[in-house]
N, C-alpha and C positions, 0 to 999 in steps of 0.2 A: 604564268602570264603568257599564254599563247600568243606565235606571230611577233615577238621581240627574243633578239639573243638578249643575253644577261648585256652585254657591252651597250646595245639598241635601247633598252630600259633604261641602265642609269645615265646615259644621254639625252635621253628624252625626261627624265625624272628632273635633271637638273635645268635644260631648257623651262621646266617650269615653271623651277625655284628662280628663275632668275627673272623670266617674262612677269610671274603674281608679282612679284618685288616691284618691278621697273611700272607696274601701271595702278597697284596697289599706291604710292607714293604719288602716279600723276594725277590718276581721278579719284582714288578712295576706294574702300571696299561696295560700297552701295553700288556704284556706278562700273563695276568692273565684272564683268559677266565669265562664265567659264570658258564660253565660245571665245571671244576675248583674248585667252590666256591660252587656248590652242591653238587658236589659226594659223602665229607664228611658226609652228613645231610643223603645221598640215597633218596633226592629226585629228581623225572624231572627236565631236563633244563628249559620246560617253566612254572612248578611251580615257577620257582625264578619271574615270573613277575607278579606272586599273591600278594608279600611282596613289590617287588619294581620293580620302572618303568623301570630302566636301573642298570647298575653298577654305575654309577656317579651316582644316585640317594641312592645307598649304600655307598658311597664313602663321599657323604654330609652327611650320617650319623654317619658315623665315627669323619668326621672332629669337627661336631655341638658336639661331645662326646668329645674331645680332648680340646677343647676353655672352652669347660665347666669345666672341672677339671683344666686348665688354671686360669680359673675365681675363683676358688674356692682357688685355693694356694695364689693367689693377692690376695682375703679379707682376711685369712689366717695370712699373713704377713704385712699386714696392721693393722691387730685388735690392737688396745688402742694405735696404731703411734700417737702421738699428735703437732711432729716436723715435717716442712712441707717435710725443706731437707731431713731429715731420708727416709717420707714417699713416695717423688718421685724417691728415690737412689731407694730404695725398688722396687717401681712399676718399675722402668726401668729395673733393676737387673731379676725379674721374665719374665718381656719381653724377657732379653735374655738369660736367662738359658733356657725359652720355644723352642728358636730360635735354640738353641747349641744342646741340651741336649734331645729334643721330637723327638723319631721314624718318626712319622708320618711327623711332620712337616720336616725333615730333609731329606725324602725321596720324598715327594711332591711337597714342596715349596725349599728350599736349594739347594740339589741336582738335582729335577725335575723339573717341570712344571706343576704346579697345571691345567693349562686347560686341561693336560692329560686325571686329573680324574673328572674333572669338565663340558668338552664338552658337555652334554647332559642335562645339567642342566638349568633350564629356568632361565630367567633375573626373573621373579618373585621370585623364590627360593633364588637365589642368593641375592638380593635386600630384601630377609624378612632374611637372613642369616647377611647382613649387621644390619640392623636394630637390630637384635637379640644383636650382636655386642657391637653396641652404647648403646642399653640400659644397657650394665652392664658395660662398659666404661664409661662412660659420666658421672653416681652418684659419681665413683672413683676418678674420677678429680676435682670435683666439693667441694667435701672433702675436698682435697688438697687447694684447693682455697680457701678456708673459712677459712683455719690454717694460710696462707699467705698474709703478705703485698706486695709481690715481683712481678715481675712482671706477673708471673702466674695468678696472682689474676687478671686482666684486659683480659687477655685471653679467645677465645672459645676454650670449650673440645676439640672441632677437630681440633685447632690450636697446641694441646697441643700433640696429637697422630698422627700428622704429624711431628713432632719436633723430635717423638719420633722412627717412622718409617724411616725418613731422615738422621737419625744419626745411630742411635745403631740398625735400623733394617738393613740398607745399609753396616755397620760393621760385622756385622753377616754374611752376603751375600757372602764378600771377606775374610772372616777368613784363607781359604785355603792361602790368597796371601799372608797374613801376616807370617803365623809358613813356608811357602815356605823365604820369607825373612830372618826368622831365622836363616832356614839350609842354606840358600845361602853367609849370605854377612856377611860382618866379621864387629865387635862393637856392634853386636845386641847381648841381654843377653836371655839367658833363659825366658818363659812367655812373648815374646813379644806382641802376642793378649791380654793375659789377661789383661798388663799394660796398653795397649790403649785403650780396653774397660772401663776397673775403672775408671782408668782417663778422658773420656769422661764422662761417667757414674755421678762422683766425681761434676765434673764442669758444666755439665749443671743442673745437682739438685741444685747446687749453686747459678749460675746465674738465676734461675726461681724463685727463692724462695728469694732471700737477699731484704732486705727493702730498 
């Protein structure tokens, strides 16, 4: 990469990662141009395609940043769990605090449309993104299984993260409908989502885990 030391590159690489994030989150992907996302740095438009191939190829770098610090809070909140229920309440609980509570995910996936910022990204990428994935899923769950007689114990890890997607990631999705419930229909008490999340929450760490 001609015209950049190695030091000049990944400063400038990371000015990137940080300017796509910061206007990704204000306007969206639609509305955030590459020009955009260089003017900051005061470099060319088609220097941005020195660092990366498209904007959704900055956009996978964000995300692969975001799963990662994800990953980090789950082992995290995991370290010396030795109860299996504590330990998948926990792992479900950080699932959906990530769902609720992460910018990123809540403007892309929640409120957006992740192929927004993902259309240009190859099924290869995408498919070593998954795998990336699994491999720091998959030992998690596996943990869990080894604490448990219950039925989790006879289960595949990917049986166990579609359980976990189908439920409390499909609750996260409709959270609006619910505190909309609240304000609308009369009996319903204050924290109506939060109750039916715990209590999902509560009862499937239960039932996956009892002997």
């Amino acid at each position: 990469m001609a015209g950049f030391t190695d030091e000049e590159r990944e400063r400038i690489r990371e000015q990137l990662i940080e300017i796509g994030h910061e206007l990704l989150l204000q306007y969206g992907p639609k509305k955030t141009t590459v020009a955009d996302i260089t003017e900051p740095t005061r470099i060319a438009k088609p220097t941005f395609y020195q660092f990366f191939d498209s904007k959704s190829d900055l956009y996978l770098v964000i995300l692969q940043r975001e799963l990662e610090e994800y990953m980090t809070n789950v082992r995290s909140e995991l370290l010396e769990v030795d109860n299996p229920q504590e330990g998948l309440e926990r792992f479900f609980r950080c699932y959906a605090e990530f769902g609720e509570e992460n910018p990123f995910i809540q403007q892309t996936i929640i409120k957006g449309n992740y192929q927004d910022i993902l259309r240009n990204v190859s099924q290869d990428q995408l498919a070593e993104l998954q795998r990336q994935e699994l491999a720091e899923f998959v030992p998690i769950i596996e943990d869990l299984q080894k604490q448990s007689e219950g039925p989790i114990s006879e289960m595949e890890p990917l049986t166990v993260l579609g359980i976990m997607g189908g439920s409390v990631g499909l609750l996260i999705l409709h959270k609006d409908e619910y505190e909309r419930y609240e304000r609308e229909l009369d009996g319903i008490k204050h924290g109506y989502y939060e109750h039916v999340r715990n209590a999902l929450i509560e009862t499937l760490a239960k039932g996956l885990t009892a002997d």
